[in-house]
C-alpha positions in Angstrom: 76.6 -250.4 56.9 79.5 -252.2 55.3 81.1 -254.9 56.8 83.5 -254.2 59.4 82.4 -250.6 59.7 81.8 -249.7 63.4 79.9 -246.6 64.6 80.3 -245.9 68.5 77.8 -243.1 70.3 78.0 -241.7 73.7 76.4 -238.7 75.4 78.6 -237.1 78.2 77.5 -234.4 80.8 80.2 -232.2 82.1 77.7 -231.0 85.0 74.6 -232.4 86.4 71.9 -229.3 86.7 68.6 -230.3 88.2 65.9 -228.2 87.6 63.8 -229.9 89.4 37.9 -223.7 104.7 35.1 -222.6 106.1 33.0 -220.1 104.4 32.0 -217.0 106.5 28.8 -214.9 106.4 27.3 -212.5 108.7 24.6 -212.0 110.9 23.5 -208.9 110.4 20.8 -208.2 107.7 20.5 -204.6 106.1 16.9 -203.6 104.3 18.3 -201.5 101.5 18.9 -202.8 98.2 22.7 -201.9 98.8 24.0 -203.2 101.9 25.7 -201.1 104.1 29.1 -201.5 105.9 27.8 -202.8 108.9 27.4 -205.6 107.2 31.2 -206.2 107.2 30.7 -207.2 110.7 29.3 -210.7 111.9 29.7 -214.0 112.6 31.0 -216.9 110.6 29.1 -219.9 109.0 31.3 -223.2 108.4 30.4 -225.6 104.8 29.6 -228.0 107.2 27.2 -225.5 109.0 25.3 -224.8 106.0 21.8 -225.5 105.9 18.9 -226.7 103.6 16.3 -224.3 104.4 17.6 -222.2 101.9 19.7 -223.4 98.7 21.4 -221.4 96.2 22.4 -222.6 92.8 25.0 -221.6 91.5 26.9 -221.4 95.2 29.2 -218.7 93.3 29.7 -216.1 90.8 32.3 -214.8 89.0 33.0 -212.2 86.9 36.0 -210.0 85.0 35.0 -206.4 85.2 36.5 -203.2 84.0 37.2 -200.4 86.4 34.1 -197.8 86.3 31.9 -201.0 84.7 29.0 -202.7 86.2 28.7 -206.3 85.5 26.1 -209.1 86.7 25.6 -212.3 87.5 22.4 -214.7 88.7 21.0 -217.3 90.6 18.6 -219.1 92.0 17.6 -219.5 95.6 15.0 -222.6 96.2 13.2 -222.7 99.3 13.0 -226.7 99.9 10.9 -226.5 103.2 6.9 -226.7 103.6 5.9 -223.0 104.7 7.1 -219.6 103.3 10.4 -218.4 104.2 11.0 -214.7 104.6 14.7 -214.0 102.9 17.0 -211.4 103.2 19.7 -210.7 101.7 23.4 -209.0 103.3 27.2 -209.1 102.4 30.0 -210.1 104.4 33.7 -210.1 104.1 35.7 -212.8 106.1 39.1 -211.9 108.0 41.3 -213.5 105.4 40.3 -211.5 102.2 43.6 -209.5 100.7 41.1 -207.4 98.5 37.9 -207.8 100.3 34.4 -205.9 98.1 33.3 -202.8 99.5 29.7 -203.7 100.2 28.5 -200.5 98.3 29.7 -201.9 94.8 26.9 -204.6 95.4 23.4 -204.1 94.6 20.8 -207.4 95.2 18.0 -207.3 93.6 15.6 -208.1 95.9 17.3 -207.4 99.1 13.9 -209.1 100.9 11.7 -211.2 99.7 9.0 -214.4 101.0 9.7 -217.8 98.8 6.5 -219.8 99.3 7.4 -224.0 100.3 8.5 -225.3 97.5 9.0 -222.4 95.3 12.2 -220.7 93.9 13.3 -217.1 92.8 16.0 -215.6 90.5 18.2 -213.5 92.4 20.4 -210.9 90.5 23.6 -209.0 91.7 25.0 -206.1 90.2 28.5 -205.5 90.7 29.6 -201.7 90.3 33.3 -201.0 90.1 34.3 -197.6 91.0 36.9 -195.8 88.7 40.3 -195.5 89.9 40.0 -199.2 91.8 42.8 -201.0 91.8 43.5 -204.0 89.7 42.8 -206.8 91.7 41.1 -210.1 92.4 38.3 -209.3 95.0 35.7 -211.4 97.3 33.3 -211.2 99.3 30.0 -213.6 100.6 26.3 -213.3 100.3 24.3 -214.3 103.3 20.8 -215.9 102.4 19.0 -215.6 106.0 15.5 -216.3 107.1 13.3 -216.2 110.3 15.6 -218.7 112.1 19.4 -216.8 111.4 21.9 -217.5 108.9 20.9 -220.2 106.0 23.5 -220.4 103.2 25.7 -218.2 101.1 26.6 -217.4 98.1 30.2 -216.6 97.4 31.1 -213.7 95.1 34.6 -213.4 93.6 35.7 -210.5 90.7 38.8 -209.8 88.7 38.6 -206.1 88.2 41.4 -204.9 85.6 41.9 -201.9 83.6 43.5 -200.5 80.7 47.5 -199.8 81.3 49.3 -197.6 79.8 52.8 -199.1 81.0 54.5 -201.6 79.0 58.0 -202.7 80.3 60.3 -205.8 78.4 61.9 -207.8 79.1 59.8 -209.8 81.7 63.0 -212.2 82.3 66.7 -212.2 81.8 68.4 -215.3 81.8 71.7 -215.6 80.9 75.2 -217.8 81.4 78.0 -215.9 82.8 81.5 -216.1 84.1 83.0 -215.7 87.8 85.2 -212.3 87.7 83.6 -210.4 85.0 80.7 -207.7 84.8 77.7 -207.7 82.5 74.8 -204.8 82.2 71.5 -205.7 81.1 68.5 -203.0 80.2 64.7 -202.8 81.3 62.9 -201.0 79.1 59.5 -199.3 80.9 57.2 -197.5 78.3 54.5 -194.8 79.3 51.7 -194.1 77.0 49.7 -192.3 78.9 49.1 -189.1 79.9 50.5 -189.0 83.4 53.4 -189.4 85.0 54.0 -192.5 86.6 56.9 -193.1 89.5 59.1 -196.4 89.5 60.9 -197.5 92.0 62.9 -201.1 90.9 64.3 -202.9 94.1 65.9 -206.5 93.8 63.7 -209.1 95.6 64.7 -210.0 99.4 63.7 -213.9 98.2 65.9 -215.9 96.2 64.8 -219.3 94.7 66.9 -222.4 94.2 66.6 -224.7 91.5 66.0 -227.9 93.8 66.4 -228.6 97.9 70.0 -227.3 99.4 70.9 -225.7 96.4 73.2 -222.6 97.1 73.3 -219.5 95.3 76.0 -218.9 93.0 75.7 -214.8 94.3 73.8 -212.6 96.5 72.1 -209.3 95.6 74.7 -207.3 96.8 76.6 -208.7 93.5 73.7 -207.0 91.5 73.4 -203.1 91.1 70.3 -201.0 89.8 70.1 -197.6 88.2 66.7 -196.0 87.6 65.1 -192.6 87.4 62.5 -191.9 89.9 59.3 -191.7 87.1 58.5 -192.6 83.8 57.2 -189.2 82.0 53.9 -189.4 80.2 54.9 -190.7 76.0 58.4 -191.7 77.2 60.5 -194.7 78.4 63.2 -195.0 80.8 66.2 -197.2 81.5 66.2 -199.3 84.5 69.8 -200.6 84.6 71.6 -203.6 85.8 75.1 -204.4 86.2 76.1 -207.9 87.2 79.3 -208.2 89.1 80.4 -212.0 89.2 82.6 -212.8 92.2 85.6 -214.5 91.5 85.0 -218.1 92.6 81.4 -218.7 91.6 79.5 -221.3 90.2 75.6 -222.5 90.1 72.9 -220.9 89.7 71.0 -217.3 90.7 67.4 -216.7 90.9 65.9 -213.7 91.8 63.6 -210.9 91.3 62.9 -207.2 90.2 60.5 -205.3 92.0 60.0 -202.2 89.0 57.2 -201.0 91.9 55.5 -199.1 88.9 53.2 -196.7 91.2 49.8 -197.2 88.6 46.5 -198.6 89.5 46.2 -200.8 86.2 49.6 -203.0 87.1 48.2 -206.4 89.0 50.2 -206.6 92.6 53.6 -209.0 91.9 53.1 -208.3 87.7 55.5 -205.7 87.4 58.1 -207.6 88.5 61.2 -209.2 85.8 62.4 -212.8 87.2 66.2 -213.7 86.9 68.1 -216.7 86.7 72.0 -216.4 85.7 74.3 -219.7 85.3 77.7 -220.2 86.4 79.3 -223.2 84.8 82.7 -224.6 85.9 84.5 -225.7 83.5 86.2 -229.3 83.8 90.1 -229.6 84.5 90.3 -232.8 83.3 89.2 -234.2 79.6 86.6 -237.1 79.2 88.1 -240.4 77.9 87.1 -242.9 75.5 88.6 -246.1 74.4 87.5 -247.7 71.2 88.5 -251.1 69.6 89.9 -250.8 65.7 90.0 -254.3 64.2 92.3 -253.8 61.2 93.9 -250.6 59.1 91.4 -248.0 58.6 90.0 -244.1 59.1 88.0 -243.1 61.9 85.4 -240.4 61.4 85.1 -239.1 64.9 82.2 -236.3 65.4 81.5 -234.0 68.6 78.4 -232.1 69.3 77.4 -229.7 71.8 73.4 -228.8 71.8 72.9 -226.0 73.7 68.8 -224.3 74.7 68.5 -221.2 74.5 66.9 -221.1 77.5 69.7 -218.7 78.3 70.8 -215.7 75.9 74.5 -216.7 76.2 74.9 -212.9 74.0 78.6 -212.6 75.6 79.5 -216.1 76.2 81.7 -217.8 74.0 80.9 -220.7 71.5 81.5 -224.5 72.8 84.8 -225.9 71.5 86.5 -228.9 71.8 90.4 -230.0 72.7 90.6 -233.3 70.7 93.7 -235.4 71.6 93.8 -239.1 70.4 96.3 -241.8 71.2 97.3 -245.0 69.7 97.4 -248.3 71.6 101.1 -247.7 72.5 99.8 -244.6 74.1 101.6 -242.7 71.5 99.5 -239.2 70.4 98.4 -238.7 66.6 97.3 -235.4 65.6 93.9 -235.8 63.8 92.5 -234.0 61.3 90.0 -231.2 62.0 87.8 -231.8 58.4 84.6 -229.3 59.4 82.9 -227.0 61.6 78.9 -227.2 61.9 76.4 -225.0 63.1 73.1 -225.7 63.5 69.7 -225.6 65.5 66.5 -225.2 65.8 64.1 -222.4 65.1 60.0 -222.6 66.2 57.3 -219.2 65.1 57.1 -217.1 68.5 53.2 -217.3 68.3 53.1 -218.5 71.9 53.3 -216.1 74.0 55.7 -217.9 76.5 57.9 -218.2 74.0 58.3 -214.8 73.6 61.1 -214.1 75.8 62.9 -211.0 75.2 66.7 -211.7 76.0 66.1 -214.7 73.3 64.0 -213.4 71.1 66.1 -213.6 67.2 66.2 -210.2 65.8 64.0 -211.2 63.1 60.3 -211.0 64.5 57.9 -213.6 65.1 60.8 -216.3 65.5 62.6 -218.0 68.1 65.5 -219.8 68.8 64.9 -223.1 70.5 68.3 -224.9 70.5 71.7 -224.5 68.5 74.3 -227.1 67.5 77.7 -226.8 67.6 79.3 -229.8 65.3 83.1 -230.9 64.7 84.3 -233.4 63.1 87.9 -235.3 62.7 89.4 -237.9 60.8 92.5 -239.7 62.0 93.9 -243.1 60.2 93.8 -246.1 62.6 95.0 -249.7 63.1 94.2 -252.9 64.7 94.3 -252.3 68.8 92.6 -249.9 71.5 92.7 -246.4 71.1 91.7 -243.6 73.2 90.0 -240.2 72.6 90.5 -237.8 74.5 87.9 -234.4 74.7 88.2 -231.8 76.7 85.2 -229.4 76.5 84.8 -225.9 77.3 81.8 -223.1 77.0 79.0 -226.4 77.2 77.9 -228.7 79.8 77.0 -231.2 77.5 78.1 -233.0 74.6 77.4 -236.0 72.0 80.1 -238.3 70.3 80.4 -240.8 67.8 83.2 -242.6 66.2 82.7 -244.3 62.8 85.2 -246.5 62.1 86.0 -247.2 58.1 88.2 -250.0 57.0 90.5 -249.2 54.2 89.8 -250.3 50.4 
């Protein structure tokens, strides 16, 4: 830097946004090799209550398994004690399960057998999945009895998915808007199947906040939807939403669409598209800063908005700036708008969170991260205080600096 060239930074921010067991087994103990319902029925056995007469290792399996598949898993059951146990074998679903096994997908192989002191066996479960069963995570526990009741357990947990034939995008629309205007945005749900498959999209009863006491900028009532009944097999259909923003508002609006796509292969809660719309107030009042000028000279004076794109923005308008400056009579000088600068930043959409529809570019397998906004003004100056004066609009955010150049 040359000598008695200043530069002077600042970073202002028109708003603030923060963004801020027991186990249970059962009693009873079936002699088949695949345990009857009654089984279902029992009582419970605590981790605390578990005993040593009989241990199992792994104390769990798990497993991903395809609708109409059959998948398996192992362990081993070690019989610790000094004389033979006689084992059976039963399977038990506690009270709290959501998606509980039917005990007839589970065949243990054996269902009975005597583990001399000392001595362990392999244990195998087969886990069939009937066609048709609904995508899910599902559980359920193994009881390992002997002579003397209830021993240990083995708990059983499977993922069961399936192929889908329904594809919907986006899966979030985010977006900055104004109070008193309307905005329609478009869900696009494919079927690639060969049945028809009924839709019934409903906004979510819950609404999020972004941190504790936060109030929403709108309710659901400000949000309308319009969508056909079904989807027809090799087609796609329009759920539409239209955005009315009430004169007035400003924060933020998270919420939900429930698509309630009627299909076996959709996991509960994953046909669902989140949304989060920004109100931003714009300030009444420009930001202003003083700055010392020690003899004749031109200041370079540059303003830059960075704005993620987070939120599409597609029909908001670009940030600008109202520049005014005054000398240290208070007198204003017109400066001297010298260029406009665009700018950002790009990243390859191989991640698959990244790969947000509403901000997607246009060209594929990229996506815009942040863009720049950049103006810069030249105004000559002389020995005293002198104020700039910015007033923002379309960002909540924005960078200065002030180079100051002394003349030649």
């Amino acid at each position: 830097m040359k000598r008695g060239q200043i530069m002077i930074y600042g970073v202002v921010a028109v708003l603030l946004i923060c963004v801020t067991g027991a186990i249970a087994v059962a009693v009873d103990i079936p002699e088949t090799d695949t345990v009857s319902e009654d089984s279902m029925i029992g009582v419970g056995i605590s981790n605390a209550e578990m005993t040593d007469r009989l241990v199992p290792d792994p104390y769990y399996g798990s497993m991903m398994i395809k609708e109409g598949e059959t998948d398996s898993f192992e362990f081993v059951l070690k019989n610790p004690g000094e004389t033979t146990a006689n084992v059976n074998f039963s399977v038990y679903n506690p009270g709290y399960s959501q998606y509980p096994i039917d005990p007839s997908w589970i065949t243990i192989t054996p269902s009975s057998v005597s583990i001399e002191a000392g001595k362990s066996i392999n244990v195998k479960v087969d886990v069939a999945i009937p066609e048709g069963t609904k995508v899910a995570t599902y559980d359920c526990m193994l009881n390992i009895s002997d002579a003397q009741g209830i021993a240990s357990a083995v708990m059983v947990m499977v993922d069961v998915y399936a192929d889908t034939s329904i594809q919907f995008t986006p899966y979030s629309i985010y977006d900055w808007v104004e109070a008193g205007k309307e905005y329609t945005y478009n869900i696009t749900i494919n079927n690639t199947g060969t049945k028809e498959v009924s839709i019934d999209p409903k906004l979510s009863n819950e609404i999020g906040y972004s941190y504790p006491g936060a109030v929403s900028a709108f309710g659901n009532d400000d949000i309308e939807i319009t969508s056909p009944s079904s989807v027809l097999p090799g087609e796609s259909a329009i759920v539409k939403l239209k955005l009315t923003v009430p004169e007035g508002s400003k924060g933020e609006f998270y919420g939900s669409v429930d698509l309630n796509i009627n299909d076996s292969s959709i996991y509960e809660d994953s046909d669902q598209v989140s949304l989060n719309f920004h109100v931003p107030v714009a300030p009444s009042e420009p930001y202003q800063i003083p700055f010392k000028v020690k003899e004749n000279g031109t200041a370079t004076i540059e303003l830059k908005s960075t704005r993620p794109q987070f939120y599409s923005m597609k029909s908001y308008a670009d940030p600008s700036f109202t520049v005014k400056i005054y000398d240290p009579q208070g007198k204003e000088v017109s400066p001297t708008l010298m260029s406009n600068m665009y700018g950002g930043s790009v990243s390859l959409a191989s991640n698959p969170y990244l790969m947000i529809a509403n901000l997607a570019s246009s060209i594929s397998g990229y996506q815009d991260n942040v863009q720049q906004y950049i103006d810069t003004y030249d105004v000559n100056v002389t020995p005293g205080t002198w104020t700039l004066s910015v007033l923002p609009s379309a960002t909540e955010s924005f960078d200065y600096s002030i180079e100051i150049k002394p003349s030649q």
